[in-house]
TORMI-73423 format. One record per atom (N, C-alpha, C): x, y, z; residue in one letter. Coordinates in steps of 0.2 Angstrom, whole numbers, plus 5000, padded with zeros to 4 digits. Example, Ala and Ser with C-alpha at 12.3 -4.5 7.8 and 13.67 -1.06 7.14 Angstrom:
2
506649725039a506249785039a506649845039a506449895035s506849955036s506450005039s
# end
This chain:
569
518253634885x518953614887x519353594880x519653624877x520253614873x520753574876x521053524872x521453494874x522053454868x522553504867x523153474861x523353424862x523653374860x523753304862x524353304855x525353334855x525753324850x525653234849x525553254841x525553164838x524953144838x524353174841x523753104842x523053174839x523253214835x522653224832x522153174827x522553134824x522153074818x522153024823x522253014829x522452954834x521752924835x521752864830x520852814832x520952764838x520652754842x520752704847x520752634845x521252614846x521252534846x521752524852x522352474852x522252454858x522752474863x522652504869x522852564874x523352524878x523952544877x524352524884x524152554889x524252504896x524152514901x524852514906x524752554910x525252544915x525252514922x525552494925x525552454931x525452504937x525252484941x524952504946x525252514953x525452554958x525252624956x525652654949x525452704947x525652774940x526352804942x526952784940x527452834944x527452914939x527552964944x527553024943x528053074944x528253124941x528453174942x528353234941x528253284947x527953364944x528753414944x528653424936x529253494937x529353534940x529853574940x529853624944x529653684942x529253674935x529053734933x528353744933x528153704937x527353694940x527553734945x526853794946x526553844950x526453794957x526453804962x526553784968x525753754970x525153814967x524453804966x524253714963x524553734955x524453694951x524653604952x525153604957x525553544960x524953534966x524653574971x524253554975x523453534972x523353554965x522753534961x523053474961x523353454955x523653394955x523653334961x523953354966x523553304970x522853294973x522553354973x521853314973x521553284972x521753304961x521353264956x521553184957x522153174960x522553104961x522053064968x521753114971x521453094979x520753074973x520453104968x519953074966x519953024961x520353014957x520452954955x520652904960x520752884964x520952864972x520252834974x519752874975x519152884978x518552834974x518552854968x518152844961x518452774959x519252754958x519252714956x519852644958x520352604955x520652564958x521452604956x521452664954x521952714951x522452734957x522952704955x523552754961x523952784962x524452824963x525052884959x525552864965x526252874963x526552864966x527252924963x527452954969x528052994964x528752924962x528952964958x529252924954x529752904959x530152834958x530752824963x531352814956x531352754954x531852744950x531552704942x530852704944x530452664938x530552714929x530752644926x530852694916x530352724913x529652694916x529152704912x528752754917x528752834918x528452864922x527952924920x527552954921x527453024920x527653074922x527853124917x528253174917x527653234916x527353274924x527153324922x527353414922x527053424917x527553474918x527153544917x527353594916x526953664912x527453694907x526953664900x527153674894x526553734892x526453734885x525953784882x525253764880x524953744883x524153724883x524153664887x523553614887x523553554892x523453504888x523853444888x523853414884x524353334888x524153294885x524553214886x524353174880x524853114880x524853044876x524353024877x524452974872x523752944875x524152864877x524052834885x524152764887x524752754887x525252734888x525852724892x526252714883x526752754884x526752764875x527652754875x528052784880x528852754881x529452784887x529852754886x530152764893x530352834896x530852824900x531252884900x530652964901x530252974904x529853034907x529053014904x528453014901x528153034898x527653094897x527753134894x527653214897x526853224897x526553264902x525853284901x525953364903x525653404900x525453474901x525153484905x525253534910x524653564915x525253624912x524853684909x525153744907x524753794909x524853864907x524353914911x523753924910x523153904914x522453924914x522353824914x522853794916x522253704916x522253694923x522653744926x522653704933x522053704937x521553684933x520853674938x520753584937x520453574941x520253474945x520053444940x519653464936x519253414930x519753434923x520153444922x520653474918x521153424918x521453434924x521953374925x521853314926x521253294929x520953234926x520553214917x520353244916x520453234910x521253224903x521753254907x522453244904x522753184908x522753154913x522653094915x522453054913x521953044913x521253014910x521652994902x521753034897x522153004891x522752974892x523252994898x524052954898x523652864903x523152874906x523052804906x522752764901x522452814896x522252764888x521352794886x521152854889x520552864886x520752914881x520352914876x520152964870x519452984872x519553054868x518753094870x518053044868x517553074872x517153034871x516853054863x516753094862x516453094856x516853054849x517553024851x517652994846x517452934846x516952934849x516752854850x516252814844x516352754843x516052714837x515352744837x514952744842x514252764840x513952824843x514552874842x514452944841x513852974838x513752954831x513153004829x512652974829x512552944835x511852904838x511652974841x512152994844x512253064850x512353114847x512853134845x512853204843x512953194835x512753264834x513053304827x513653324827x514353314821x514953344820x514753394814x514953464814x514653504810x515453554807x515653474805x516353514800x516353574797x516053594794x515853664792x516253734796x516153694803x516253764810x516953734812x517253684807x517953684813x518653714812x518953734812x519553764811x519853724807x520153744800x520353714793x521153674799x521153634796x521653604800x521453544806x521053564811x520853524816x520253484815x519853444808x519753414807x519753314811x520353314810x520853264812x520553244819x520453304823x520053304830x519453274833x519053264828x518753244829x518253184823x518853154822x518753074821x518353024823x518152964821x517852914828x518152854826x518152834833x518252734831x517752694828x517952654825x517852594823x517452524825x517752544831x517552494837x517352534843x516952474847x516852504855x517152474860x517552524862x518052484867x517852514874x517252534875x517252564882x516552504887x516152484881x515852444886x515252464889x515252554890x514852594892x514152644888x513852654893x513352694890x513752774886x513452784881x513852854880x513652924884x514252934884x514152994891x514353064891x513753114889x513653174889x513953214896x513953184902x514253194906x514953184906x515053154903x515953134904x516553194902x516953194908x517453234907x517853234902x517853174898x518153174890x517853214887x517353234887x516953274878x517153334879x517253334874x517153414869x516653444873x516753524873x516253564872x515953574866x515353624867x515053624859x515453674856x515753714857x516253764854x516853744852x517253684853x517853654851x518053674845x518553684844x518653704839x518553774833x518153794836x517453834831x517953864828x517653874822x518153944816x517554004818x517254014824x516954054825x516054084819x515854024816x515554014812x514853944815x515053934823x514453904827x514853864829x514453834831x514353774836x514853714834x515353664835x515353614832x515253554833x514953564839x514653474841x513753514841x513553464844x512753464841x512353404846x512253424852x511953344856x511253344853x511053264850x510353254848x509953254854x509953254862x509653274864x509753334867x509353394867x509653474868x509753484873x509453444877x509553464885x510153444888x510553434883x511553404886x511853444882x511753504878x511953534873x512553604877x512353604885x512553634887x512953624893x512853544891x513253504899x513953454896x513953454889x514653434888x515053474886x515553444889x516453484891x516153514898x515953504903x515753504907x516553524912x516653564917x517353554922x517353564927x517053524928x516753494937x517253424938x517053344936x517753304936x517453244934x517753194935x517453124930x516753114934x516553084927x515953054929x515753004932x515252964934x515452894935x515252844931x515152864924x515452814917x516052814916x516352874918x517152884918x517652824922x517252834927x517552794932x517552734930x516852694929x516852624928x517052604922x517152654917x517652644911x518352614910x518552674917x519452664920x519252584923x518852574927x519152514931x518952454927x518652474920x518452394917x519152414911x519552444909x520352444907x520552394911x520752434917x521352434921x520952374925x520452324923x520152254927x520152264932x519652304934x519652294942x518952334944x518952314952x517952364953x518252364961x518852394964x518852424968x519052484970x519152524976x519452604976x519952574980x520452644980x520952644985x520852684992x520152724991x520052754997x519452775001x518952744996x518152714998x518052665002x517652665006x517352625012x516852605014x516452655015x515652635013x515052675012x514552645008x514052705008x513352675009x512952715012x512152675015x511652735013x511052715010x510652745008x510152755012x509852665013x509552625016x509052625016x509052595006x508352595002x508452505001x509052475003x508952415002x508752385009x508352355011x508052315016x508752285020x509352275018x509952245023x510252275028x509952355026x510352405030x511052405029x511352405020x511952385019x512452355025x512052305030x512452245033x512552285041x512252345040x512352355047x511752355053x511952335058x511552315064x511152355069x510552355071x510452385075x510252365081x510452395087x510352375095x509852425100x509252395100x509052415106x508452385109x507952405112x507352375116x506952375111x506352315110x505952315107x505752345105x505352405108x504752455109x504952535106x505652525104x505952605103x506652585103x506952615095x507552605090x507352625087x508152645082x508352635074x507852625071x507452635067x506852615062x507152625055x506952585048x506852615044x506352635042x506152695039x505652735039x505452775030x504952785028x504852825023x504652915026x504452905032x504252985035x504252975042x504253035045x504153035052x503553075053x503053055059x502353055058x502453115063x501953175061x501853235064x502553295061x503053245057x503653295055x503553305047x503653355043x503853345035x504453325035x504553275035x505253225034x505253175031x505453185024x505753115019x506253125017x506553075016x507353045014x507653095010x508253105012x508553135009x508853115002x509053045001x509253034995x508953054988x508253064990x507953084985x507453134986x507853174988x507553254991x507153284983x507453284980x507353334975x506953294967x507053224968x506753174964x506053154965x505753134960x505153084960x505253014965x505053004969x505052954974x504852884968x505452834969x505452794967x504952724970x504852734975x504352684980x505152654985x505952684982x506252644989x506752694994x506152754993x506652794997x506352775004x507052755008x506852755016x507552795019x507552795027x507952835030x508052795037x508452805041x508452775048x508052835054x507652805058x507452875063x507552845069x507652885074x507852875082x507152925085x506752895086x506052925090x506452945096x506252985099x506253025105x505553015111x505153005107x504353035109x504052995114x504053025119x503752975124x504352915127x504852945125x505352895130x505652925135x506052885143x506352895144x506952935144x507152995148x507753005149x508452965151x508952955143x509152915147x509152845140x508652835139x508552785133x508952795128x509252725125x509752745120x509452665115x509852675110x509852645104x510352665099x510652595098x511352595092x511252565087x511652615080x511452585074x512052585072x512352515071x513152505067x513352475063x513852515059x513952495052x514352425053x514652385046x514952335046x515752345048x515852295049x516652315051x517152355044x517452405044x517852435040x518552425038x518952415036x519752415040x519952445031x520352525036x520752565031x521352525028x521652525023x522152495020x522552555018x522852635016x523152685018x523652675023x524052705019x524652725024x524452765029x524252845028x523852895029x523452865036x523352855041x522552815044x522252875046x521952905040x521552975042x520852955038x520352955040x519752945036x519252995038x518753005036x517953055036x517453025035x516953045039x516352985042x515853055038x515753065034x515053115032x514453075030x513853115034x513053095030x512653155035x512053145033x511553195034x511153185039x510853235044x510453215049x510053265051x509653225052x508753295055x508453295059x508653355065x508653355071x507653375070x507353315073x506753345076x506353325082x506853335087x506653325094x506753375097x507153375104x507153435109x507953435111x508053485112x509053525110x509253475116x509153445121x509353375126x509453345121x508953305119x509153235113x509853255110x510253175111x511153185110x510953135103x511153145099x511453095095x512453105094x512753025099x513353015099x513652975093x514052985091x514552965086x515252915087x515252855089x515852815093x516152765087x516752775088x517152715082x517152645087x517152585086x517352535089x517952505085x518452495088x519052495086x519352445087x519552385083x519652285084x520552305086x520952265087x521652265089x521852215084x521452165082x521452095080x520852075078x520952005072x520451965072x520151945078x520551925082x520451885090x520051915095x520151995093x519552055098x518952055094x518352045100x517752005100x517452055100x517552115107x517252165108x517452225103x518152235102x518452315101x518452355108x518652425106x518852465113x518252535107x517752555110x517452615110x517752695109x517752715105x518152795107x517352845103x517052905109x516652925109x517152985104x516853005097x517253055091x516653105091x516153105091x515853195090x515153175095x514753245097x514153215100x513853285097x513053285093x512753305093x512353325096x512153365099x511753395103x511553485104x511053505100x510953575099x510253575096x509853645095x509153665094x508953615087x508353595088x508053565081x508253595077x508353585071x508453615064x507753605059x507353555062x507053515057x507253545048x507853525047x507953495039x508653445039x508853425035x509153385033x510053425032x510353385038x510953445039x511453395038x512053425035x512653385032x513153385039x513553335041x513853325045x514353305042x515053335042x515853285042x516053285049x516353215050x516753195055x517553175055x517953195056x518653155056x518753105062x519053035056x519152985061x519952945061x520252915067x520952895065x521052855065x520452805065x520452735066x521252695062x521552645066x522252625063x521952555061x521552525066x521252475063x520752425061x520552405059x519852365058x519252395063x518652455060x518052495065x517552485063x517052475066x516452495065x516252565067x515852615062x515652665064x514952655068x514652695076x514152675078x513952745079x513252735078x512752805081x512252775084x512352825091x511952805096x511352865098x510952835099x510552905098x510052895105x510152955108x509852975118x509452995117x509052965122x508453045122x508853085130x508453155129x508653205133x508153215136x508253235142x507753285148x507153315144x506553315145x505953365141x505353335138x505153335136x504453305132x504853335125x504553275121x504953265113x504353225110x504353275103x503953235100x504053195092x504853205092x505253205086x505853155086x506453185087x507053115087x507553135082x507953105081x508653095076x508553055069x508553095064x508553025057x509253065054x509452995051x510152975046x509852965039x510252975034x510252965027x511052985024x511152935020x511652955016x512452955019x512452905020x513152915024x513752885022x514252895020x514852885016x515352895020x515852835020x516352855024x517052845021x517452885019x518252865015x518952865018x519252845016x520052865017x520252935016x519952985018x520253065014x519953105022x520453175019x520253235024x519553265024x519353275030x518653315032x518653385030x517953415025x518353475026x517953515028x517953575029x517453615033x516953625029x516353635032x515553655028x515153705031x514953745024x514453795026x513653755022x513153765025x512753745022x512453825023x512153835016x511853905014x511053875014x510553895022x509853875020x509453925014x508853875012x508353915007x508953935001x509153935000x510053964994x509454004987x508853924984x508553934980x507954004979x507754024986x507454084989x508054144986x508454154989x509054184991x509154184983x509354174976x509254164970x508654204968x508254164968x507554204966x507454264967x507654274975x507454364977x508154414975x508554394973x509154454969x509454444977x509454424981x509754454987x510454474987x510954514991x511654534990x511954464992x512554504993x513254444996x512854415003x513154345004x513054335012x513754305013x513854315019x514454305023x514354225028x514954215025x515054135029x515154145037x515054095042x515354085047x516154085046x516454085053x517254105054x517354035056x518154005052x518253935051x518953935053x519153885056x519953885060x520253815053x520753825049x521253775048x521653725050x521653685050x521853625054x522353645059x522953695056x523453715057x523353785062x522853815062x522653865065x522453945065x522453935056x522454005051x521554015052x521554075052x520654085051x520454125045x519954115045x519554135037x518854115035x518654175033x517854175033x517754175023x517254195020x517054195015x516454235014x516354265009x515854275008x515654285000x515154254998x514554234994x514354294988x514654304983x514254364981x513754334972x513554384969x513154374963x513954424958x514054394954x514454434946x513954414941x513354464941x513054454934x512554374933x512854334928x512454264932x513154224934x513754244935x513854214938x514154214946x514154144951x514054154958x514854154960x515154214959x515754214965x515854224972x516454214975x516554224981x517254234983x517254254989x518154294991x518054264999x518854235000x518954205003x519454255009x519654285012x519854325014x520354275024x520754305025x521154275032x520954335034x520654315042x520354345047x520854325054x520754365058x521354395065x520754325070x521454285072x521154235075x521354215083x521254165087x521754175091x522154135092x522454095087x523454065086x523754135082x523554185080x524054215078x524554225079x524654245084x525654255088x525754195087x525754115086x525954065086x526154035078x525754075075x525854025067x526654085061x526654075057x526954095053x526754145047x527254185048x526954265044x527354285038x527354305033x526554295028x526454225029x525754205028x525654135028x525854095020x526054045024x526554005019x526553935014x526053945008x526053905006x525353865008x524853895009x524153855010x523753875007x523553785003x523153804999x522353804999x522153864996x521453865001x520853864994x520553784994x519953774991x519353774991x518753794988x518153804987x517853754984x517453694985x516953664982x516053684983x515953674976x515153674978x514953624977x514653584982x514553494982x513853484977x514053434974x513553394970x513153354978x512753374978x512253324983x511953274982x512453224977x512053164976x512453114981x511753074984x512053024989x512653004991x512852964984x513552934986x514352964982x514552954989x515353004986x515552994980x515352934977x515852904971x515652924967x514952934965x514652974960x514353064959x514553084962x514653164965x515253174959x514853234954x515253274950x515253364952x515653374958x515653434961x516253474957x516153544958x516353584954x516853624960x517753634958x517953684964x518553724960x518853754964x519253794962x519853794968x520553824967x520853824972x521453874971x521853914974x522253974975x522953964981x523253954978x523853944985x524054024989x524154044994x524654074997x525254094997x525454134992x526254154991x526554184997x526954165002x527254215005x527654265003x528054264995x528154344995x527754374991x527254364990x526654404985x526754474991x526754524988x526754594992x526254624986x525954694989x525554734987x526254784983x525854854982x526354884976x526754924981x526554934989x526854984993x527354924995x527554874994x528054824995x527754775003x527054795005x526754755011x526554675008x526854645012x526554565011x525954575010x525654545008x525054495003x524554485010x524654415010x524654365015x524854365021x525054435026x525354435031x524754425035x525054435042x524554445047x523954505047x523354455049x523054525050x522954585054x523154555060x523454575065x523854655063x523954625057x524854685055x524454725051x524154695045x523954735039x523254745037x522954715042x522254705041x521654765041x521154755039x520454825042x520154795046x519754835051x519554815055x518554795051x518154745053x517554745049x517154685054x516754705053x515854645059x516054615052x516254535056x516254475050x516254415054x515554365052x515254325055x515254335061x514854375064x514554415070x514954425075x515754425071x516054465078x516554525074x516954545079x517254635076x517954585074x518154585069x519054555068x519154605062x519854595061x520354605057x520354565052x520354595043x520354565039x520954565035x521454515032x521754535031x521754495022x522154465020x522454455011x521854405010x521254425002x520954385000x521054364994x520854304993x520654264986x520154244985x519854274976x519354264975x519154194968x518654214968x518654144965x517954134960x517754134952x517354124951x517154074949x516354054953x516053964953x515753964947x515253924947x514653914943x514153974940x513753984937x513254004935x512653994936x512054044937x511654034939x511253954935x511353944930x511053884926x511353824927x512053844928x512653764930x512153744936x512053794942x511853764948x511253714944x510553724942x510253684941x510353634939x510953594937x511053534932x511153504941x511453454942x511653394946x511353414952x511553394959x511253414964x511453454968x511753524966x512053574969x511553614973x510953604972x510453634977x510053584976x509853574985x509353504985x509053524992x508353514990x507953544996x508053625000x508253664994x508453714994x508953754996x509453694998x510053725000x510753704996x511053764997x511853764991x512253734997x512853684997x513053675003x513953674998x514253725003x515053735000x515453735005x516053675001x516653655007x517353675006x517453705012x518253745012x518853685017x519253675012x520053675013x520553735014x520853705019x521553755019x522153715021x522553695015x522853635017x523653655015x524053655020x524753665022x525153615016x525353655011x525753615003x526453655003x526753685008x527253675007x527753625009x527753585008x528053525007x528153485000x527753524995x527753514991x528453564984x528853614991x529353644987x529853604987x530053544990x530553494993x530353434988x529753414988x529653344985x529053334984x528753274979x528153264976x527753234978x527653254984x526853224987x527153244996x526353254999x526253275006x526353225011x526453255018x526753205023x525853175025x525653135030x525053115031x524853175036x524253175034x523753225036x523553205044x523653255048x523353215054x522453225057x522153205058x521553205057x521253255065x521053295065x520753325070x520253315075x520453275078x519853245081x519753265087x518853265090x518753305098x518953245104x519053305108x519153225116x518453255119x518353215123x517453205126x517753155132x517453185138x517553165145x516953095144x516853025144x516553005143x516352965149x516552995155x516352945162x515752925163x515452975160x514452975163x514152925156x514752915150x514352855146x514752765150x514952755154x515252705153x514852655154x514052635152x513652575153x513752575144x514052625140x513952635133x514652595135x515152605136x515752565133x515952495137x515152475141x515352405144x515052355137x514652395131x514352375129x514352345123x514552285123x514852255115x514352255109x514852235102x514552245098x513852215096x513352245091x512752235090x512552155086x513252135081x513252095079x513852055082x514051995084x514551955083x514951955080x515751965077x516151965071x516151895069x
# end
């Protein structure tokens, strides 16, 4: 990652203006419409990771002014009034980019300029462009407080710079040699770096997360008959089932999980495990309930998903709203679940886990469950990925996925050489007659998720492309129209549709995958947005996102909604 910064080539760290909270902003209008929907992601993950805000600019003197100039670049720390300009120009418009040129207008310098740099690496001036010397400087001092971080979205790559005569950084340990400049997105030294500036240890959009390797059960309760419940557990006996948190690690002695036996209980039998009371602070009151579950009972067995929802401190019970209910053939492995929730006030999230009609010898377990203030987005999880890898196999094709808004779109997976791209393509749905043609301004993202337990720490790599509605082909036919209109007809995700305008997109490498937890227990697991951003041609930030939620006839649960909560408030 190259990164010019006018004025701050000799710039040594000392001491960083800060700015008040939230950041006011403004996106030019010579920002790609794409590039303005990156930007607020990268804003949703500063958001998520840290106590960092943004706000479009109202009348405030001291703001950020971003813009698309000619390379990617910012100040460094709030420097003077009247706009302060940051670069998003052509080719930075990707998430670990623009956080990293953030990242310097709130006061960081790259990581390698740091005082105990060649503890870490080697500087191999020899290799650097006569001139940009200046670049890489270090401090004097340690002003971060932090372990030094070969992960961090601040560093140099090894090639910075180069007069094309090698390498110019040099990690003492090799095995980071090919992991800094990394453009996936902050780390989480990054993170705790930002919040011990800017004095603070909390998020704007975090909530909670449970592993349930600490004996408290991070504070949540569980409700049932002595004899059969929620258990925490290390395995489940007759299953190859251990935790997910540390799927792919050396077991530290404190991976455990929660399990719902089935086995030899009644039809009918239930048990509840509920988290601590939550309460969103978002204007937005859109949240997502995601973690991991492993079905290994009998396709009856329900594991239900219920928000309890307070009016007030003064409400003892809450009012129940039954939000997803799982019920489908065992998987036996560790399967990712996002849920969208709207809660407006103070909830507890509750999973209730039934047994179903049949002889079981298995049940429901949880691991890893995080819940934020952001949109849910859709998930493919690719079984065995690491099999699939090994044996050369062709492209595979994703399931067919609806849009919040109604648009459809499948995906498919292919190999380029070693690295793994994919083409995202609109398929013929049934809202077509009802939505709007060419499709207008959605922008449709690709993540490959970092599989580590907790959302805050998850350094996930994506990509994104917006929908031009007048982008036409060279015969003058819309791009992006219906498929309906302009489509081919093709067997995609096991049914016969119309295909119509794709975007391609290339991820990772087959070596990147191995670094962080992008396959774990040998699955790739990749998530698709398609998020309506033209509202972004009028003004600097999106309306609130409505949250998609299922309705469930819940008359046959109502002994479930006479029943209050598991702890006292």
């Amino acid at each position: 990652m190259i990164c010019l910064k006018p004025r701050q080539g000799s710039a040594i760290p000392g001491n960083r203006s800060c700015w008040d909270l939230p950041v006011p902003y403004e996106l030019s209008a010579n920002l790609s419409m794409n590039y303005r929907g990156v930007i607020l992601r990268a804003f949703e993950q500063f958001r998520l990771k840290s106590c960092i805000d943004f706000k479009p600019r109202a009348a405030e003197e001291f703001y950020i002014s971003v813009e698309s100039r000619e390379g990617c670049w910012s100040y460094i720390g709030r420097t003077s009034p009247g706009g302060q300009t940051l670069s998003i120009g052509n080719g930075c418009g990707i998430k670990a980019i623009v956080e990293h040129e953030f990242l310097h207008a709130l006061g960081f310098y790259h990581e390698q300029t740091r005082y105990d740099r060649d503890d870490y690496v080697t500087i191999r001036y020899e290799n650097i462009i006569k001139g940009y010397e200046s670049y890489f400087n270090k401090s004097s001092e340690n002003m971060s407080g932090t372990p030094y971080d070969y992960n961090s979205v601040m560093h140099f790559d090894q090639n910075a710079f180069s007069n094309g005569n090698g390498s110019t950084i040099i990690t003492k340990r090799p095995e980071f040699q090919d992991v800094i400049g990394q453009l996936m997105e902050m780390s989480e030294y990054d993170a705790i770096e930002l919040n011990k500036l800017y004095k603070c240890n909390s998020s704007i959009s975090f909530l909670d997360h449970c592993s349930f390797d600490d004996e408290s059960l991070c504070q949540m309760s569980v409700c049932s008959a002595a004899d059969y419940g929620w258990q925490r557990v290390k395995s489940v006996s007759g299953f190859n089932v251990t935790d997910h948190t540390y799927l792919v690690k050396e077991k530290n002695g404190t991976s455990f999980f929660m399990h719902f036996s089935t086995e030899g209980r009644n039809q009918g039998d239930a048990a509840r495990l509920e988290s601590k009371t939550l309460t969103p602070t978002r204007d937005c009151k859109v949240q997502c309930l995601q973690f991991f579950y492993y079905h290994s009972g009998i396709e009856s067995d329900q594991l239900n998903i219920w928000i309890r929802e307070y009016q007030d401190e003064a409400d003892s019970r809450g009012t129940l709203r039954l939000m997803d209910q799982i019920t489908e053939t065992p998987g036996n492995y560790w399967k990712l679940h996002h849920m969208p929730l709207n809660a407006n006030t103070s909830f507890q999230v509750v999973f209730e886990g039934r047994k179903g009609a049949g002889n079981s010898s298995g049940g429901f377990s949880l691991d890893d469950i995080n819940v934020s203030e952001t949109e849910c987005p859709l998930t493919w999880q690719i079984r065995d990925f690491e099999q699939i890898l090994d044996s050369g196999f062709g492209n595979i094709e994703s399931p067919l996925y609806y849009s919040s808004d109604g648009y459809r779109f499948g995906a498919v997976l292919g190999f380029l050489g070693n690295q793994i791209s994919i083409f995202v393509s609109l398929v013929s749905g049934a809202y077509d007659e009802q939505l709007q043609w060419p499709c207008p301004w959605r922008q449709i993202t690709v993540q490959i998720l970092d599989q580590n337990p907790h959302i805050q720490k998850r350094m996930s790599f994506e990509q994104s492309i917006a929908t031009d509605p007048d982008l036409t082909y060279d015969d003058g036919s819309y791009y992006w129209d219906n498929p309906r209109n302009s489509g081919f007809p093709l067997y995609f995700g096991g049914e016969s549709v119309l295909v119509g305008g794709e975007a391609s997109f290339v991820l990772l490498t087959r070596d990147d995958l191995a670094r962080r937890e992008f396959i774990k227990g040998g699955d790739l697991i990749l998530l698709f947005t398609m998020q309506d951003i033209s509202g972004l041609l009028q003004k600097d930030s999106l309306p609130c996102p409505k949250a998609t939620v299922k309705n469930f006839n819940v008359s046959t649960d109502a002994s479930a909604q006479r029943l209050g909560p598991c702890a006292s408030r």
